[in-house]
C-alpha positions as CSV (number, residue, x, y, z in Angstrom):
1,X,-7.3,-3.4,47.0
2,X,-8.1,-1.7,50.2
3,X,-9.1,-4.0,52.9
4,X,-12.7,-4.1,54.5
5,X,-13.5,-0.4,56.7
6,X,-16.2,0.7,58.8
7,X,-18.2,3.0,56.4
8,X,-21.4,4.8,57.6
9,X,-22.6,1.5,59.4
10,X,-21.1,-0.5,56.5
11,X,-18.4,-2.1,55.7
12,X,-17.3,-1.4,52.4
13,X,-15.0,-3.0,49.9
14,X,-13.3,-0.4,47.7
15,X,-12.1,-1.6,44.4
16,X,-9.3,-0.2,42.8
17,X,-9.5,3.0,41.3
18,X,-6.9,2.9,38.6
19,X,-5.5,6.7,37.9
20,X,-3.6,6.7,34.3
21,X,-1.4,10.2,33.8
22,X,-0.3,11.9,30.9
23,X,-0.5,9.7,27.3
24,X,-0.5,6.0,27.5
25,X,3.2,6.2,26.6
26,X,3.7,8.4,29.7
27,X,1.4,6.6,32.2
28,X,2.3,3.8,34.7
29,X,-0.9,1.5,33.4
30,X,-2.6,1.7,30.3
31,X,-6.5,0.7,30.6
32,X,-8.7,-0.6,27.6
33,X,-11.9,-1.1,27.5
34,X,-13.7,-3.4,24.5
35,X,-17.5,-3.2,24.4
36,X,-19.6,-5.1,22.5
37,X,-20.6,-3.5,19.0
38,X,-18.7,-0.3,19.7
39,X,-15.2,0.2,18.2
40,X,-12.5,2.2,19.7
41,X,-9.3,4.0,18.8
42,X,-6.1,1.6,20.2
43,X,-3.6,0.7,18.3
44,X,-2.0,-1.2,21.0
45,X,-0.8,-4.9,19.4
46,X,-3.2,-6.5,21.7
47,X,-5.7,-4.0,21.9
48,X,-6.7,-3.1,18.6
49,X,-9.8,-1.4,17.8
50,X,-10.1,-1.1,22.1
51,X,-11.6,1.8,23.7
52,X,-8.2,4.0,25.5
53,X,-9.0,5.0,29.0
54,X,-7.5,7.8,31.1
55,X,-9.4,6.4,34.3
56,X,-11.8,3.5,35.9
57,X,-13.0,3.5,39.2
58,X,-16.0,1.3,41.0
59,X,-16.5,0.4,44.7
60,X,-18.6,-3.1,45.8
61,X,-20.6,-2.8,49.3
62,X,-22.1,-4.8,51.8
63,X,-24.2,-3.3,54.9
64,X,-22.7,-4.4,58.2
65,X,-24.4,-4.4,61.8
66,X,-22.8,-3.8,65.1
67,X,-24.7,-6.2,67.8
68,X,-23.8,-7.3,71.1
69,X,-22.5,-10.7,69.4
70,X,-20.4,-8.7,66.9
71,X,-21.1,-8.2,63.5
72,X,-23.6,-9.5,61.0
73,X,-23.9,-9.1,57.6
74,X,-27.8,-8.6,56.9
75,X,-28.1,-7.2,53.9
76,X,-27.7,-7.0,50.2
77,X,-24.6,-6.5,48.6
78,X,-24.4,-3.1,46.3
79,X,-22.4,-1.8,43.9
80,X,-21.0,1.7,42.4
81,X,-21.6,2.5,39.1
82,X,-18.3,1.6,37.3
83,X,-17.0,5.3,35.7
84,X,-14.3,5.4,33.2
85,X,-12.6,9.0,31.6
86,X,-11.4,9.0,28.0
87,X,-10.4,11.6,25.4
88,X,-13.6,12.0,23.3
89,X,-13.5,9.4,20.5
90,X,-14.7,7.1,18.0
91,X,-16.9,4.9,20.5
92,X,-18.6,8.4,21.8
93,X,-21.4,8.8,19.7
94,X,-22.3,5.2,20.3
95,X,-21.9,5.4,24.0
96,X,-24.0,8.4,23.9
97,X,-26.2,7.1,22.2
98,X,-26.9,3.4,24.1
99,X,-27.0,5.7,27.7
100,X,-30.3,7.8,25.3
101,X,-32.0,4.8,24.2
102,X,-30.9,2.2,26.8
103,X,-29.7,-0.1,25.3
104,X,-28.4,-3.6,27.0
105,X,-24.9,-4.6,26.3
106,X,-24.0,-7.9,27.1
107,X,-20.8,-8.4,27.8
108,X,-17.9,-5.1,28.7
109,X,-14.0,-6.0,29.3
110,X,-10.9,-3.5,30.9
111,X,-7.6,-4.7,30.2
112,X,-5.2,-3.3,32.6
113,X,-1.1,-3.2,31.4
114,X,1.7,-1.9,32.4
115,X,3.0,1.0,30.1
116,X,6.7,0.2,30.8
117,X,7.2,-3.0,30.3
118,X,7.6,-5.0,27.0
119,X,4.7,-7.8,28.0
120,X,1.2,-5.7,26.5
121,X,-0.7,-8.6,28.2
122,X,-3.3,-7.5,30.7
123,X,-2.3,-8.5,34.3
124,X,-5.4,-7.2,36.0
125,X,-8.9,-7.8,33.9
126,X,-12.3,-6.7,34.5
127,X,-15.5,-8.4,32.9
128,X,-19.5,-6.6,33.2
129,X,-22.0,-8.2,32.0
130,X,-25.6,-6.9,31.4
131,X,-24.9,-3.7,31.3
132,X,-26.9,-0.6,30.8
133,X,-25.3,2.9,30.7
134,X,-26.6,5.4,33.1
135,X,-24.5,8.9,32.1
136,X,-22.6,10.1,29.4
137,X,-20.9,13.7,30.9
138,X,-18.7,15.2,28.2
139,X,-16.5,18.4,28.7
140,X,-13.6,20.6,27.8
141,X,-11.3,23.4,29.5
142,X,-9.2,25.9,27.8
143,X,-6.4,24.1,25.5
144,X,-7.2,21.1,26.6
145,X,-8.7,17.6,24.4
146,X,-12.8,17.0,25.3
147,X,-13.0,14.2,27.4
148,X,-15.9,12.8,29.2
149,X,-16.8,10.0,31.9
150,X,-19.4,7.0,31.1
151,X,-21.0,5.0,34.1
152,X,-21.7,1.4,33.6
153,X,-24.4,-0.1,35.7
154,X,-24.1,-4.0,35.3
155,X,-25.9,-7.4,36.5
156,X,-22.7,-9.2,37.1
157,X,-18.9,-8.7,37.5
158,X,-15.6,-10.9,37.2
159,X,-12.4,-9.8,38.6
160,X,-9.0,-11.6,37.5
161,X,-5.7,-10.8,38.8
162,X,-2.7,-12.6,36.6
163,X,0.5,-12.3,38.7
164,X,3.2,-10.3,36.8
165,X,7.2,-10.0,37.1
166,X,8.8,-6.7,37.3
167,X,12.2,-7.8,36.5
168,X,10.7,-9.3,32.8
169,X,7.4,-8.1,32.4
170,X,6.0,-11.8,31.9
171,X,2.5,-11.6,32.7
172,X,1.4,-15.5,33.7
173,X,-0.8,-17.5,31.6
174,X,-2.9,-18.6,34.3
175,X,-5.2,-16.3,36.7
176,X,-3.3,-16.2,39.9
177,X,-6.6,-15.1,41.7
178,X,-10.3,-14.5,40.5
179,X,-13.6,-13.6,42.0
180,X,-17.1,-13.2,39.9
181,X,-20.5,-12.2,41.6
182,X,-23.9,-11.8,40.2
183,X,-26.1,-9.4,41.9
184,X,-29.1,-10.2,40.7
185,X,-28.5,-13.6,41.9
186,X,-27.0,-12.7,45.2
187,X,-24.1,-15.2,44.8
């Protein structure tokens, strides 16, 4: 996570932007996403039926005055819309779909694990709630698989961080650090 920066007048809190390369076989992390009454492609043991991901990216802000006292926080905090990349699949037409007719989905979840190691537990998690979604974009180049991108607008997010050793690939049981907000509720 990238520490607090000056940002047009604001300070900004960039979450991480998780980059997957190649196949998940291939790729350093491999990122699921399960979405309530939409079923995916995975095969992962832990993942089944999971929505594959090739990227996820979001950023969280909160404006930031400079007075002669030093800063204040004075306004609302604001989100990103959360965007994730994936080979066109199963869960497209659904996705599609929900952005056309807006339809609320309660409750989204990202799994993050790493690709090389034998754990297939998720050390990093992400959990939306209330969620809307605002843009389906679908394309294709020459030779290539159709993929698109899908932003998530959401009422509420929960971050968890379990810590993870390299040397065994044990992911712990217990959240080693955690943070949820709700923006419609401020808090």
């Amino acid at each position: 996570m990238k520490r607090p920066s000056s940002l047009s007048g604001s300070l900004a809190l960039v979450a991480p932007t998780v980059l997957l390369m190649g196949s998940s076989s291939q790729a350093a992390i491999d990122a699921y996403m399960k979405i309530d009454g939409v079923e995916g492609e995975a095969t992962d043991s832990e993942h089944q039926k999971w929505v594959e991901l090739s990227s996820v990216s979001f950023a969280v802000a909160r404006p930031v005055t400079f007075t002669s006292t030093g800063l204040t926080s004075d306004g609302r905090p604001s989100q990103s819309s959360l965007v994730i990349s994936k080979v066109v699949d199963k869960a497209s037409p659904p996705l599609f779909l929900k952005c056309l007719q807006g339809d609320r989905i309660g409750q989204i979840a990202f799994d993050f694990v790493p690709a090389n190691l034998s754990s297939r537990k998720a050390y990093y998690r992400i959990v939306l709630e209330d969620v809307l979604i605002s843009s389906v974009s679908q394309g294709q180049s020459e030779d290539a698989v159709p993929t698109e991108e899908v932003s998530l607008n959401y009422a509420k997010i929960e971050v968890t961080y379990y810590a993870i050793d390299l040397k065994t690939g044990e992911v712990s049981a217990s959240p080693t650090s955690e943070a949820t907000f709700d923006f419609t509720a401020v808090k």
